[in-house]
C-alpha positions as CSV (number, residue, x, y, z in Angstrom):
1,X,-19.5,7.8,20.2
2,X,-19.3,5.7,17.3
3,X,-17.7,8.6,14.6
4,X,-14.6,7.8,17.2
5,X,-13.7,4.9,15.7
6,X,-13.6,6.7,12.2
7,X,-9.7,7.8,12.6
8,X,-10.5,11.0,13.8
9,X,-6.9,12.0,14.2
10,X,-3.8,11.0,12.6
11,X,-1.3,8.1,14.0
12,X,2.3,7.4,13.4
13,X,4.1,4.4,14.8
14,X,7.6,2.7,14.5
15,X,7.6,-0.8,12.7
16,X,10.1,-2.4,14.2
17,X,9.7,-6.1,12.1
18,X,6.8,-6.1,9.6
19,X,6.5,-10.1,8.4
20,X,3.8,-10.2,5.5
21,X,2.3,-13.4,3.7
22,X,0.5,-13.3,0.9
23,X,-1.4,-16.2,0.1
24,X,-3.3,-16.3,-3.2
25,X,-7.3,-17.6,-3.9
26,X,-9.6,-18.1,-6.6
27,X,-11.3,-14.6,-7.0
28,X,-14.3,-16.3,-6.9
29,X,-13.8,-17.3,-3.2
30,X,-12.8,-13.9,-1.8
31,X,-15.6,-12.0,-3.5
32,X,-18.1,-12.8,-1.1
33,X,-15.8,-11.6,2.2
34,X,-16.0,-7.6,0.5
35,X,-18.9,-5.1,0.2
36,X,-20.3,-4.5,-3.1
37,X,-18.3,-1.0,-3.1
38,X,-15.1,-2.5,-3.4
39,X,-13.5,-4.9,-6.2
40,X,-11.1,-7.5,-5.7
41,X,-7.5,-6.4,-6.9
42,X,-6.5,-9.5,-8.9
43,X,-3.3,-11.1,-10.9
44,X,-3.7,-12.3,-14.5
45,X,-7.8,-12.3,-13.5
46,X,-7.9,-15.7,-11.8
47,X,-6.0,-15.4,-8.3
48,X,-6.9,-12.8,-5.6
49,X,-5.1,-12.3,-2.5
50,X,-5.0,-12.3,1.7
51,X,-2.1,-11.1,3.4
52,X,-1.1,-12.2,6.6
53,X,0.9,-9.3,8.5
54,X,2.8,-9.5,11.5
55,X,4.2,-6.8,12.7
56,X,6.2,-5.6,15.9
57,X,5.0,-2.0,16.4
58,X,6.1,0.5,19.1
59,X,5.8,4.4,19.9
60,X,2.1,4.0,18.8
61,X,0.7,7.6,19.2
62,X,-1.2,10.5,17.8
63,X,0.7,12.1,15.5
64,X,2.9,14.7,17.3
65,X,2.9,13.6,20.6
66,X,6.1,12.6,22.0
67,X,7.6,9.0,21.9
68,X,7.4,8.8,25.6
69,X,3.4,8.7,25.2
70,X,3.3,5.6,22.3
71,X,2.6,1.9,22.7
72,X,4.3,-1.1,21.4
73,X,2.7,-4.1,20.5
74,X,2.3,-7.1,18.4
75,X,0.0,-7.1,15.7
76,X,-1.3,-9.9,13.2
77,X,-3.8,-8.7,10.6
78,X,-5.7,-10.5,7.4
79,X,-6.4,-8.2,5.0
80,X,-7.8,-8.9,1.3
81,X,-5.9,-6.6,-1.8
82,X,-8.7,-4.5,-2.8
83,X,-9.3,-1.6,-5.2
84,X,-11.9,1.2,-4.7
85,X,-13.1,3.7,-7.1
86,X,-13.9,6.8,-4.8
87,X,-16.8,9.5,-5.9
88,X,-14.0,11.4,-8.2
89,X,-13.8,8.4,-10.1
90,X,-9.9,8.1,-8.8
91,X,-8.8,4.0,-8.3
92,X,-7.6,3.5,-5.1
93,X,-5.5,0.4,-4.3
94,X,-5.9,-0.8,-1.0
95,X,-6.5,-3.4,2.1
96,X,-9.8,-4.6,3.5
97,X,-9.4,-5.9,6.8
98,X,-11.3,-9.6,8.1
99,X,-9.4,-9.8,11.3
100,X,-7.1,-8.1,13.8
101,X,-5.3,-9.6,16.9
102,X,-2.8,-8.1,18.9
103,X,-0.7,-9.3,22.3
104,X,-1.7,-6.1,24.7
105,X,-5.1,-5.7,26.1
106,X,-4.9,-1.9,25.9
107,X,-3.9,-1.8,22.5
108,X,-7.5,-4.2,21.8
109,X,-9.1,-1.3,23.9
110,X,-7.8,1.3,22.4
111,X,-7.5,0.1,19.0
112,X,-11.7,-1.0,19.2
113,X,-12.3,2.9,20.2
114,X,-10.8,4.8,17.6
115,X,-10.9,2.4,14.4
116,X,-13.5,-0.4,13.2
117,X,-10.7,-3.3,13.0
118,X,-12.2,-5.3,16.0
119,X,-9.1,-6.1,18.0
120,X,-9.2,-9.2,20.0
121,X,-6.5,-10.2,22.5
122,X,-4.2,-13.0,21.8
123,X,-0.9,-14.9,22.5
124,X,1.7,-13.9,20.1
125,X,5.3,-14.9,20.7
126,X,8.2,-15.0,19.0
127,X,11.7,-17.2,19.4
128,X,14.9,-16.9,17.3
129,X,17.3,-19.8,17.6
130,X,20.1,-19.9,15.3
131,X,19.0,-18.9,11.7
132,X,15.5,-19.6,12.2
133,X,12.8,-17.6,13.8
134,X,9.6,-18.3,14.6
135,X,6.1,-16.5,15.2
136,X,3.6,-18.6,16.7
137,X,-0.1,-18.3,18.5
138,X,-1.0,-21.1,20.7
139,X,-4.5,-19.9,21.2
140,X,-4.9,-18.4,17.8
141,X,-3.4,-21.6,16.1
142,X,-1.0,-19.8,13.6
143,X,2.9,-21.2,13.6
144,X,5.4,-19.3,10.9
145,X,8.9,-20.6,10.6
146,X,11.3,-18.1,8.8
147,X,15.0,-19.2,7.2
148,X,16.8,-16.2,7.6
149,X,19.5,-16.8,5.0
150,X,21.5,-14.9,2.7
151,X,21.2,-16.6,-0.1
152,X,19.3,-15.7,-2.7
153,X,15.8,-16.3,-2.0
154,X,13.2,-17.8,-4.4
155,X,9.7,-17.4,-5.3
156,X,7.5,-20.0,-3.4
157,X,6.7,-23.3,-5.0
158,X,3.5,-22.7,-7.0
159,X,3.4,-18.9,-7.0
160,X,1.2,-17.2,-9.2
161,X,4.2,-15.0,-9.4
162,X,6.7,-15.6,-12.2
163,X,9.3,-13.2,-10.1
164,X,9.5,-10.6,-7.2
165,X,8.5,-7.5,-9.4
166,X,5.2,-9.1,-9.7
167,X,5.1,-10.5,-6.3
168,X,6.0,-7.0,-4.9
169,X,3.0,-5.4,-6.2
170,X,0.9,-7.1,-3.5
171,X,3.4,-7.3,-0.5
172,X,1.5,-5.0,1.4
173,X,0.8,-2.7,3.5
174,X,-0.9,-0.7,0.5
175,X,-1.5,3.1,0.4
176,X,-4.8,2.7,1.9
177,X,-7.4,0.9,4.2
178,X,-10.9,0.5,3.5
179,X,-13.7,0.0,6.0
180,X,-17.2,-0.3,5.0
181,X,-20.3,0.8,6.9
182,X,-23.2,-1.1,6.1
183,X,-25.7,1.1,8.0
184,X,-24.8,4.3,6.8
185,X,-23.9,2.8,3.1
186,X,-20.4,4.8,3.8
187,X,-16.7,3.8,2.9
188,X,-13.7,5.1,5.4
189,X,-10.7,5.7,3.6
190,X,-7.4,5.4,5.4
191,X,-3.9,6.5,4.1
192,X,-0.6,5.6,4.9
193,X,2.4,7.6,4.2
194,X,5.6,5.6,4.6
195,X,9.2,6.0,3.9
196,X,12.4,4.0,2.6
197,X,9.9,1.2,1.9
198,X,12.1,-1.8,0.5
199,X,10.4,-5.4,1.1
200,X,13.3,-8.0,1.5
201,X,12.0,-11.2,0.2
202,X,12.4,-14.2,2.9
203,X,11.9,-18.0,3.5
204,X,9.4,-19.9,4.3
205,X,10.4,-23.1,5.8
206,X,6.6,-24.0,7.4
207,X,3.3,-22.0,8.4
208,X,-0.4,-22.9,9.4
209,X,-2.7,-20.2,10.0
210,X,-6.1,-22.0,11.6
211,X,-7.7,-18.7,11.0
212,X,-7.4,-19.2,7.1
213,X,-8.2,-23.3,6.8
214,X,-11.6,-22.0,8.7
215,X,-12.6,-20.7,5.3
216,X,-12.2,-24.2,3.1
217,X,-11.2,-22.4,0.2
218,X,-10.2,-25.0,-2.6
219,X,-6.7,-23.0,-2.7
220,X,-4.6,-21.2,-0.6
221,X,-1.0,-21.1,-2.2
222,X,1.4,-18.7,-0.5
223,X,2.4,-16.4,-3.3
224,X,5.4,-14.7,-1.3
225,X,6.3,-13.5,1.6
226,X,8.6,-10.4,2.7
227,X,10.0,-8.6,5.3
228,X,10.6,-4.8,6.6
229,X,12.5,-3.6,9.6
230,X,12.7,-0.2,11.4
231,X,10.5,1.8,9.2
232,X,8.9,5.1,10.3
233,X,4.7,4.9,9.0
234,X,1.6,7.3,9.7
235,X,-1.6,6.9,9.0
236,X,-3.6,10.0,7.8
237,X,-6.9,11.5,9.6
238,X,-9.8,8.6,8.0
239,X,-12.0,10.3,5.1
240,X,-15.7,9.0,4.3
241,X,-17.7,9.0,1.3
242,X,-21.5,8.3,1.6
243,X,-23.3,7.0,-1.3
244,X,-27.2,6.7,-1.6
């Protein structure tokens, strides 16, 4: 049952919030986390990237059924910016995925059945008090603490990025999602198809993500961070290439 979890059928969903850090490395210290078939999509050839989405998804369904028949859930994903040069020789800029968690036990069910993102089930909450709101795992050791201002917000301290043309190149989610199957030396190819897609830049004011510090990387400097609200997405039928 296994070619199940290769997208077999297209999916559409509601994003409701969609929170994304990205957080640059040394390229040298991601390469290792990808399969040979894929590159590491970098910034001025020094600083790859991991991005840290959470998103607040409901209506969760093949695409065309009704609304009635869709899940909400929380989600938190780490993906790695990634390019992919398919067997037409077309570049493909995408996301390779190292970890998915989500609040609902049917969605990690459900979610391990028809893709390869191996779902666990987590604590994810969320509080807003004031002008700040928070995202925060106790289980999963992650805390995020957003200013929602309306000021003018700034790149983060230390960027890679000079300004937020740059830094919107790799906020994420990309056109595609890579998945790599070492038995079968294949790649699954994943496209999005979204709509209206206009990251608002937000604030900082304090994060920890356990998940990432496991790693020990030498750097981990969040590049930027962004948010999108109420945005219809779809994710087309998977595709796979098999190489000898």
């Amino acid at each position: 049952m296994s070619f199940l979890q290769n997208h077999p059928f297209a999916v559409e969903a509601f994003f409701e919030s969609s929170v994304v850090l990205t957080f640059a490395v040394p390229k040298q210290e991601l390469k290792p986390l990808i399969p040979d078939l894929l590159e590491l999509d970098c910034f001025e050839d020094k600083w790859a990237f991991i991005a840290v989405a959470m998103v607040q998804t409901s209506e969760l369904r093949p695409k065309g059924f009704p609304k009635f028949m869709g899940n909400s859930f929380f989600l938190t994903g780490y993906r790695i910016f990634v390019r992919y040069r398919n067997k037409a020789g077309k570049n493909l800029r995408g996301l390779y995925i190292i970890k998915s968690e989500t609040n609902k036990v049917k969605m990690e069910l459900l979610g391990n059945i028809f893709t390869n993102y191996k779902y666990t089930t987590t604590d994810i909450l969320y509080d807003l008090k004031d002008d700040v709101k928070t995202i925060y795992s106790k289980k999963s050791e992650f805390r995020v603490v957003i200013n929602i201002s309306k000021e003018d917000v700034i790149i983060p301290i230390n960027s890679p990025f000079k300004n937020w043309k740059d830094a919107r190149k790799f906020a994420g989610p990309l056109p595609h999602t890579f998945t790599f199957n070492k038995r079968t030396n294949s790649m699954l190819v994943i496209q999005g198809v979204r709509q209206n897609w206009k990251p608002k830049p937000i604030i900082i004011a304090d994060y920890h993500f356990e998940f990432l510090n496991n790693f020990q990387f030498t750097k981990v400097i969040l590049a930027s961070a962004f948010e999108i609200t109420n945005i219809p997405y779809y994710w087309k039928r998977g595709k796979i290439e098999s190489w000898d």
